[in-house]
N, C-alpha and C positions, 0 to 999 in steps of 0.2 A: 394365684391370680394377682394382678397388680392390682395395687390402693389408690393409682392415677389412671385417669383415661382423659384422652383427646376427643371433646364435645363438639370443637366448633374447629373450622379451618377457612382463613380468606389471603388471597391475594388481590396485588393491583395489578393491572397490565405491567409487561418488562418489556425494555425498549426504551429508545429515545423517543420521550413525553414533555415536548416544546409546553415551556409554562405553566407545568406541573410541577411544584417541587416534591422534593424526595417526604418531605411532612405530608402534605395532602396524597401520597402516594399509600404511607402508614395508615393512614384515617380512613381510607379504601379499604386496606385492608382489612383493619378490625371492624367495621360496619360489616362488611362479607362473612368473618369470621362470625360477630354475634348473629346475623342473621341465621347462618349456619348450624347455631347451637340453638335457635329459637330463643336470645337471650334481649336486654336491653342493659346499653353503658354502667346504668347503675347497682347492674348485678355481677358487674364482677369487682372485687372485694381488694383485689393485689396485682402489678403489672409489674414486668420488667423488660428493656427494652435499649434499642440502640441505632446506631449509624456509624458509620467511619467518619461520615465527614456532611450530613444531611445537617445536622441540627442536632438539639436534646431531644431525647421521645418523652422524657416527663413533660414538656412544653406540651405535647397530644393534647392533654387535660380541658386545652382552651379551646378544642375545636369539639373534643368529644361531651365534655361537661365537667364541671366542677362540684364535682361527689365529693373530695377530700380524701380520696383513692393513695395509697400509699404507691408513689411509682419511683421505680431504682434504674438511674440509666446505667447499663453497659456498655462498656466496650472491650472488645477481646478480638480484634483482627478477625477473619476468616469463621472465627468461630464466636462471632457476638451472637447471632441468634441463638446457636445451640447452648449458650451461655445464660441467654436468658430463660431458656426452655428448662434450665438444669434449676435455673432460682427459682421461677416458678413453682417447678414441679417440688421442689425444697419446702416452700412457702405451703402448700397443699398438707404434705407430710408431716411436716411439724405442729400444725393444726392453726396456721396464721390464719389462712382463709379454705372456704371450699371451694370459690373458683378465682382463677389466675390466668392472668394473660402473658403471653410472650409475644413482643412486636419487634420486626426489623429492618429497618429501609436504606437505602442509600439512593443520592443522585450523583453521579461521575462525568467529570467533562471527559469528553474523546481523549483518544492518545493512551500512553502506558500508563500505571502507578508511577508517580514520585516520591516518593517517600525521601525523608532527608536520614542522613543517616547518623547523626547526633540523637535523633529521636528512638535509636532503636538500641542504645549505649555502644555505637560505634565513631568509631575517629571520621575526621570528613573525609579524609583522603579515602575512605573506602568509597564514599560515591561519589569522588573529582575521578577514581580510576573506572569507572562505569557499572561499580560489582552491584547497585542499587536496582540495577534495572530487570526487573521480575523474567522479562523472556529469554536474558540469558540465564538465568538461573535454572531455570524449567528444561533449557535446551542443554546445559551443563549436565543435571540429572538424569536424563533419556537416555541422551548421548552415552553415558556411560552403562545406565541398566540393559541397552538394547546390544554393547560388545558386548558385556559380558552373559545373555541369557537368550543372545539371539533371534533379538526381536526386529523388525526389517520397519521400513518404510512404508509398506503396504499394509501392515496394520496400522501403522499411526493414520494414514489417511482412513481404513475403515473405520475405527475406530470414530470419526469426525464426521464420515459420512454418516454412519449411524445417528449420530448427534440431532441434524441437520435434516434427513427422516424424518426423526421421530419431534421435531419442533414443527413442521411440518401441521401435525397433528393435536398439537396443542394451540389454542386459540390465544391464551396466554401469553405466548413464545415470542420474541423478538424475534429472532432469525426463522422467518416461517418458507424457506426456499429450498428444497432438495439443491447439494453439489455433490457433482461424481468424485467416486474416487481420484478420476485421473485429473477431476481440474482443482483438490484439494493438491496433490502433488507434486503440479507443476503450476500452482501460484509462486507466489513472489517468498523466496527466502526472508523469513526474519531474521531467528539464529537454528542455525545448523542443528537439528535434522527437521525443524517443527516449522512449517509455512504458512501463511497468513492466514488460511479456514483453518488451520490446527489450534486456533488458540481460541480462548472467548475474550469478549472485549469490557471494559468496564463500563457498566450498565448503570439501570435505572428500575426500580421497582422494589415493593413492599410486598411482609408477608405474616402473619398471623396466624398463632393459634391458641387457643381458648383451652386450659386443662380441668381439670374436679375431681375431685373426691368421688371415690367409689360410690357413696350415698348418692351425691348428687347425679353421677350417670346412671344410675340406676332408675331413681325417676322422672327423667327428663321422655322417657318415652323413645327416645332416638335411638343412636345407633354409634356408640362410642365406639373407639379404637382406643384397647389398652397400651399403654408405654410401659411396657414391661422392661425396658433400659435404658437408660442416656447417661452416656461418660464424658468425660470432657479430661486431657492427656496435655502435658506440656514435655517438651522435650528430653530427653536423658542425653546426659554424655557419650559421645560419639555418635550423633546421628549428622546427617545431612543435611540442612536446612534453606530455606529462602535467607539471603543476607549472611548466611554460614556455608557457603560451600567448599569442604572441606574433609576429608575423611580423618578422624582424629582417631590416637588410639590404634588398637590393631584390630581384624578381622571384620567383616563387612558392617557397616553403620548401622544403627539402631535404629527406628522406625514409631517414632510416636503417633502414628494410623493404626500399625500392629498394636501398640500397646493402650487404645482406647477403643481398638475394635474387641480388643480379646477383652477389656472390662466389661463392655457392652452384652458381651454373649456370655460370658461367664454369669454377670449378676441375672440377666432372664433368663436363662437354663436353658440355653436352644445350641445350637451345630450352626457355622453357615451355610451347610449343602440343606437346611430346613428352610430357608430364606426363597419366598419367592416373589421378590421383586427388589431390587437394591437400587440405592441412589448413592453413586461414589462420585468424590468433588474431580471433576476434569475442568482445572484450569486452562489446558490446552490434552488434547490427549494422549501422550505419554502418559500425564496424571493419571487417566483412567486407568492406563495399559499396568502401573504399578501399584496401583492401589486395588485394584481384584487380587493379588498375593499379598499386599500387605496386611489384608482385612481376611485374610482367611479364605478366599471366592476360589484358587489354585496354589499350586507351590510357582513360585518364582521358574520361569522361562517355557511355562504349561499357554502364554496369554495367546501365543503366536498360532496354536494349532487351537484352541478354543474360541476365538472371536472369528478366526476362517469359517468355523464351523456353522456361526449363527447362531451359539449359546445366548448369547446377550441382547440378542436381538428379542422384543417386545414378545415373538412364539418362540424364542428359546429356551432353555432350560433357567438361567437366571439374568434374568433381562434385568438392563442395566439405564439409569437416566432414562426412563420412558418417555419423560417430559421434555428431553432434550438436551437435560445438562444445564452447564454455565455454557458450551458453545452455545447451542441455539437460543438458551433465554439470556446470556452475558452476568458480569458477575456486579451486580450490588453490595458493596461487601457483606452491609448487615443482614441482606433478605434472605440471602444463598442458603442456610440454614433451614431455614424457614422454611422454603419454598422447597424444599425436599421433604420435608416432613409431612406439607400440604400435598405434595405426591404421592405417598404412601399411602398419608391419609384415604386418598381419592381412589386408589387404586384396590385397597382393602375390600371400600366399600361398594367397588363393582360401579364407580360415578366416571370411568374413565374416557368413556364414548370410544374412539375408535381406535385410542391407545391402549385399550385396556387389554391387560395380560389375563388370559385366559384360564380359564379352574378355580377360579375363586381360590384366591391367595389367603394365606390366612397370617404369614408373617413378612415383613419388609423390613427395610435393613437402610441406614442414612449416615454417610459418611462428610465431614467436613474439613480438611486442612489448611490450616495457613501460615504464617508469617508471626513469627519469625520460629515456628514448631512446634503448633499449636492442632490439637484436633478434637473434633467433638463427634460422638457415633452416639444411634441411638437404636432400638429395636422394638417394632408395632405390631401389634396383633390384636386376632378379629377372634 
């Protein structure tokens, strides 16, 4: 049994939120969160927490209270939240505190990432030549995975329709509009093969959650969700990456998803054909389409006749993004973590309302990639 469990879960709306900052977005969250666990600010002992680009989350202190709370900002790209989920749950363990918070928000103006590329120990020339820009990079990797494994056009659009479903259905969700197949495919080219509903946009929104000590879930009365895994993976030589696109070395690139998914299931002694409910990060979806085989979900070029199938879909066999994803809810960078974990969370506990996957799920599964090869997985059970 695990020595962590997940007490409390909150988020803020995601969307463009005129006059809310990406701070007052966290401070949602964690109020939702304690509320969640039946808790008050002053009973949680240790916080760790972040943004790409909101603010400090230790700053929180001034809105939520001034306990004298130990709080550690992070930042870790694509994988801050699940970063701070990993300290947290650290901080539980080693016996700092019994309960711990993980917060992580972001506000993002419209348009792409810009990242500079001095900041990421690259020459400038790599982003005077355009290589900075996230959607070709995305569109670089597809492009390639789908010659070589066969993967067509027609799932990358399912795959987004899906998305867009099932945000649909989350009250949560920015993007709350079914698009058909046919009009994700014949929108506007961005880069070659991925079209403008194929991607998520960078967003707005917070996410929170509240973990303890086996004692303390025990008698709170409620209805934990054990975390029986969370890894967190930095890249190896020869992979792929955002900002590295490049196959280095010989024979197909390494996969630091593979190699923090497999920590993930390895350390809670589970299968991923046991997982009944996954959230894998779709930047745009392609992301999706390669991250079910890098996480273990099929073997590589199995995606094209399993997502035709309706596997993934919310009544299929391992339904994927119920929530919608980053397409429909857009990507925050620090929330994204988060806010999959709070899906699981909700999904475990049968709180999904008309998303909810059926049979009472007992384990879920949370994937997060990013920049510049970075990943964070985690795995819940009821």
């Amino acid at each position: 049994m695990s020595d962590v469990s997940i007490i409390g879960a909150g988020l803020s709306a995601f969307g463009r939120q005129p006059g809310v900052s990406g701070r007052e977005m966290a401070v949602s969250a964690i109020r939702s969160a304690l509320a969640d666990a039946q808790l008050q600010w002053g009973d949680v002992q240790v916080a760790f927490g972040g943004s790409d680009g909101a603010g400090l989350a230790d700053t929180l202190v001034a809105d939520l209270g001034l306990t004298g709370i130990p709080f550690t900002n992070v930042k870790n790209g694509c994988a801050t939240g699940g970063s701070a989920l990993v300290s947290a749950v650290n901080a539980i363990r080693s016996g700092q505190a019994q309960i711990a918070l993980a917060v992580g928000f972001d506000k993002h103006p419209r348009g792409a990432f810009d990242p500079r590329a001095e900041d990421w120990g690259l020459d400038a020339g790599y982003g005077d030549a355009g290589l900075m820009v996230t959607t070709q990079f995305f569109a670089i990797k597809i492009a390639r995975y789908m010659r070589r494994h066969g993967i067509t056009d027609q799932t990358l659009a399912r795959v987004a329709a899906k998305a867009y479903r099932n945000g649909v259905l989350n009250p949560n969700a920015w993007r709350r509009e079914a698009i058909s197949e046919h009009d994700i495919l014949t929108a506007d080219m961005v880069n070659d093969p991925l079209t403008r509903y194929m991607f998520c946009s960078p967003g707005e929104g917070g996410a929170a959650i509240i973990v303890a000590s086996e004692d303390v879930a025990r008698s709170t009365g409620l209805r934990p969700v054990q975390l029986l895994s969370v890894a967190t993976k930095t890249r190896r030589f020869g992979s792929f990456e955002v900002f590295s696109p490049a196959v280095q070395g010989t024979g197909e690139p390494t996969s630091v998803s593979s190699d923090a998914a497999a920590e993930a299931f390895q350390t809670a002694g589970v299968r991923p054909d046991e997982i009944g409910v996954a959230q894998l990060q779709d930047t745009e979806s392609g992301a999706e389409i390669m991250h079910l085989a890098e996480c273990g979900f099929c073997e590589h070029g199995e995606q094209e006749e399993l997502i035709a199938s309706g596997a993934t879909e919310i009544g299929g066999r391992i339904p994927v993004n119920t929530d919608g994803g980053c397409i429909a809810n857009g990507e925050p960078i620090g929330a994204s973590g988060l806010r999959q974990v709070h899906e699981i969370v909700t999904q475990l506990r049968g709180e999904a309302g008309d998303r909810q996957v059926a049979g009472a799920p007992k384990l879920g599964f949370t994937h997060v990639y990013g920049a510049p090869g970075i990943s964070a997985c985690t795995v819940l059970g009821v």
